[in-house]
C-alpha positions in Angstrom: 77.3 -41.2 195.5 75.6 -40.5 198.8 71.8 -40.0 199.6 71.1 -36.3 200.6 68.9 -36.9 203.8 66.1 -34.5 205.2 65.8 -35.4 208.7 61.7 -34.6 210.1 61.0 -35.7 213.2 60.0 -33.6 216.5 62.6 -35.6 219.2 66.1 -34.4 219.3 66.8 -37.8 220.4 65.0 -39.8 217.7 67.0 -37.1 214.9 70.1 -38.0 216.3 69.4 -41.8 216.6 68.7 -41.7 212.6 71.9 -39.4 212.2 74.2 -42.1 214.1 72.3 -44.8 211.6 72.7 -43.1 208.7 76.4 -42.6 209.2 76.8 -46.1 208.9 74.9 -47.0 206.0 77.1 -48.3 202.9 74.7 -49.3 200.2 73.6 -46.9 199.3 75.4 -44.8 201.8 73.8 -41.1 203.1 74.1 -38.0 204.3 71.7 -35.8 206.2 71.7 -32.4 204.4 69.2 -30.5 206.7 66.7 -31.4 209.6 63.4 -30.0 210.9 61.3 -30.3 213.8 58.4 -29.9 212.0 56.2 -29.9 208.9 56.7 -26.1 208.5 60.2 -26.3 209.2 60.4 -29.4 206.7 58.7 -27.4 203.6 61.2 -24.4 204.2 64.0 -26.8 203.6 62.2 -28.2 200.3 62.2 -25.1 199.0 65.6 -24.0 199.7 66.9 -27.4 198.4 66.5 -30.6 197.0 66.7 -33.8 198.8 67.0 -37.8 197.4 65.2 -39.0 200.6 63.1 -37.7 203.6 63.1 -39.6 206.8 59.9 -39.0 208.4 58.2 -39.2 211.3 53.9 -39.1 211.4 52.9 -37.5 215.1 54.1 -34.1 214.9 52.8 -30.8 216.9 50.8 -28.6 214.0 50.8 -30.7 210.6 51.5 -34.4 211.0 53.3 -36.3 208.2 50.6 -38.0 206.4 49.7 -34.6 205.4 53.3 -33.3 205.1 54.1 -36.4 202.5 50.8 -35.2 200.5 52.5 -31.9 200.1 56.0 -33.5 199.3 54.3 -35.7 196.9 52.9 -32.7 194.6 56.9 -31.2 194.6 58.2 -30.9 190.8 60.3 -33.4 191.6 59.7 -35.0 195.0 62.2 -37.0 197.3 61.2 -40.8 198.5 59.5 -40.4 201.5 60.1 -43.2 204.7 57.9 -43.4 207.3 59.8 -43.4 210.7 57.6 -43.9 213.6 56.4 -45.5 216.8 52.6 -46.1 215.7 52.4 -49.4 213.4 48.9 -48.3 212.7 49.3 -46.0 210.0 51.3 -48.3 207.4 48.5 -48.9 204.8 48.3 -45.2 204.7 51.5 -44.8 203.7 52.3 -47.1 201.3 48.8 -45.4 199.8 50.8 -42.2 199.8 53.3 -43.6 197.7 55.9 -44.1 200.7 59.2 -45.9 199.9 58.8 -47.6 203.0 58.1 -47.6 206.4 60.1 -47.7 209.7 58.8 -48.7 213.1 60.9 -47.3 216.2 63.5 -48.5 217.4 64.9 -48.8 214.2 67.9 -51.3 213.3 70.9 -50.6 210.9 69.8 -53.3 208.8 65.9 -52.2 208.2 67.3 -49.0 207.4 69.5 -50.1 204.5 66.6 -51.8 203.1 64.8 -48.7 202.7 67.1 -46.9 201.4 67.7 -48.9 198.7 64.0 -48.8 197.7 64.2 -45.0 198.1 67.3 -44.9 195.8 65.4 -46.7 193.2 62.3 -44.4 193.6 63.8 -41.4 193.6 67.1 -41.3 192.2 67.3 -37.1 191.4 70.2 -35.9 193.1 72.9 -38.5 192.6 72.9 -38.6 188.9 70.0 -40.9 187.8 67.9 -38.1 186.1 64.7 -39.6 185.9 60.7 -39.3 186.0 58.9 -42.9 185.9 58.0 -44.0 188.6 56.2 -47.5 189.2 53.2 -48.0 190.6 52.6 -50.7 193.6 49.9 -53.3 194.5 49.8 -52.9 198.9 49.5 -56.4 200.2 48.5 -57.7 203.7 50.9 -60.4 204.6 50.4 -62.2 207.9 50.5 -58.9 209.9 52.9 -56.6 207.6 52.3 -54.7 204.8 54.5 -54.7 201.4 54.2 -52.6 198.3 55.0 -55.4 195.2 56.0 -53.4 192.3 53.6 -53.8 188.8 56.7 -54.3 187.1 56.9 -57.7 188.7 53.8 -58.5 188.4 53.1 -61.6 186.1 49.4 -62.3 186.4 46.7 -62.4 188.8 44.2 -65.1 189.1 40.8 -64.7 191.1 40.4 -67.5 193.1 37.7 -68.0 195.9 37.4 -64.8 197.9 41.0 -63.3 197.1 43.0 -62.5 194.3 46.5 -64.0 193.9 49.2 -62.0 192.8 52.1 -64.1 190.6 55.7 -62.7 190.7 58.3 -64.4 188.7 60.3 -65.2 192.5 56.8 -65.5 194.7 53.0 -65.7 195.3 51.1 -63.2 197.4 47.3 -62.8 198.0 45.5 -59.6 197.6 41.7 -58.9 198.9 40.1 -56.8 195.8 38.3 -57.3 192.7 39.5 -57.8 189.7 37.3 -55.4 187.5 38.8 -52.5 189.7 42.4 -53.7 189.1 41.7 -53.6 185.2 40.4 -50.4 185.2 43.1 -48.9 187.4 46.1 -50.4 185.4 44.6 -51.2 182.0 48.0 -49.7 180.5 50.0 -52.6 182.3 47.2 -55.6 182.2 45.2 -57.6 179.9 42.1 -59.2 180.6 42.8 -63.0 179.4 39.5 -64.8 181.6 36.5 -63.8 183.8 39.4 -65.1 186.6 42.5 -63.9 184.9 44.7 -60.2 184.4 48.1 -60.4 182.5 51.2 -58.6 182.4 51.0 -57.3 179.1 54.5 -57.4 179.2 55.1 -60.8 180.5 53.0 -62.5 177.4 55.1 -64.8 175.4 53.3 -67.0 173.3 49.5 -68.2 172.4 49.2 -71.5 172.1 46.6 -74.4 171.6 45.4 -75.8 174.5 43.0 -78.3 176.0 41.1 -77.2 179.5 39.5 -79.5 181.5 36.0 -77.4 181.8 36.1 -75.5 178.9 37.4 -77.8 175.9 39.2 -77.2 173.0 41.0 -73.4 173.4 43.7 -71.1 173.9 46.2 -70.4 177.1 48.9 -67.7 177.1 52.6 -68.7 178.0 54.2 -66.0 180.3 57.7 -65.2 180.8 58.8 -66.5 184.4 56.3 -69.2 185.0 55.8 -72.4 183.5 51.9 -72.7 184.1 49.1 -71.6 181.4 46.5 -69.7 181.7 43.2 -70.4 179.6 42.2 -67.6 177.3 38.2 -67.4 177.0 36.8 -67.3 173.9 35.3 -63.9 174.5 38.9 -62.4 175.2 40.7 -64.3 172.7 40.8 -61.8 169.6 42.0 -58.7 172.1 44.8 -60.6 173.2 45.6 -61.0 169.8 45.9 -58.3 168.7 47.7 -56.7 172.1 50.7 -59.6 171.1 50.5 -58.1 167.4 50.9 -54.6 168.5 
């Protein structure tokens, strides 16, 4: 079934760029329902229907959409929101916003696929998908782009030096933050396992004997996806326990 598109942007020529787009995206394909010129225009057309995704543009007369997503994020059921704009600058905002993803003018076919595939699987109301999880992202820096990874992918991450590395089962990415924060925030998902270490609670597969090179005689967990260990201190060693027995 086909994405039912809100189109918000202030340039008749930039809507009907996106319009042209759209009408040639496959998978998923789309269809603009409604468009608006503005953010007040925008929430009359929320209320009057519902939407699977809303193309968006930031620098708007009036309200701008940083603050329209805000108020599209506290909807009952909100639509994905992309970012479609000229300014670069705002992206980490975004993506903080809970964005789908985010578009820098002039936008190609291709790029715009790619988003709305990750809107599809965000918000998936309209087109038969009933649903209300939705997962929750680490934003990573990445040589001059930003990238939401899902914590669903998430294997482990390691402190090492002055970043944080952040192990998917298909890649590696580096994060600047602290550990402590990232346990507190997601203690649901992740499991303290070292001073150094957070696990996918999820991803744990075994606890086995093992031998480390500083600490001795001990314990590593085995993860599903990788084939490395990671030492379990002696201080975390009976929580993980019992988080694999429950």
């Amino acid at each position: 079934m086909k994405l039912k598109v809100l189109l918000v942007d202030d340039e008749d020529l930039a809507r009907a760029r996106l319009r042209t787009l759209l009408a040639d995206c496959t998978a998923p394909s789309a269809f603009v329902a409604a468009e608006a010129a503005n953010a007040e225009q925008a929430l009359a057309a929320l209320q009057n229907s519902s939407f699977d995704v809303v193309l968006l543009d930031v620098r708007m007369p009036g309200m701008n959409g940083m603050q329209l997503a805000q108020l599209i994020g506290g909807l009952a059921k909100p639509p994905a929101v992309v970012f479609v704009t000229a300014h670069a600058e705002h992206a980490v905002q975004a993506f903080e916003l809970a964005a789908a993803d985010y578009l820098t003018k002039p936008v190609r076919l291709e790029r715009l696929q790619q988003a709305l595939q990750k809107a599809e699987r965000l918000a998936p109301v309209n087109i038969g998908l009933q649903t209300d999880i939705r997962d929750e992202y680490l934003i990573i820096q990445d040589r001059g782009r930003t990238e939401r990874v899902p914590l669903s992918e998430v294997l482990y991450l390691k402190a090492e030096l002055k970043y944080i590395t952040v192990r998917c089962a298909a890649r590696s990415y580096i994060l600047d933050g602290s550990l402590n924060e990232l346990e507190e925030k997601y203690s649901v998902q992740l499991m303290r396992v070292h001073r150094n270490a957070l696990i996918a609670r999820r991803a744990v597969r075994a606890l086995v004997k093992h031998f480390d090179s500083e600490e001795g005689e001990g314990w590593a967990v085995r993860l599903n996806g990788v084939d490395e260990l990671l030492t379990v201190s002696r201080r975390q060693l009976s929580a993980v326990r019992e988080a694999m027995a429950s």
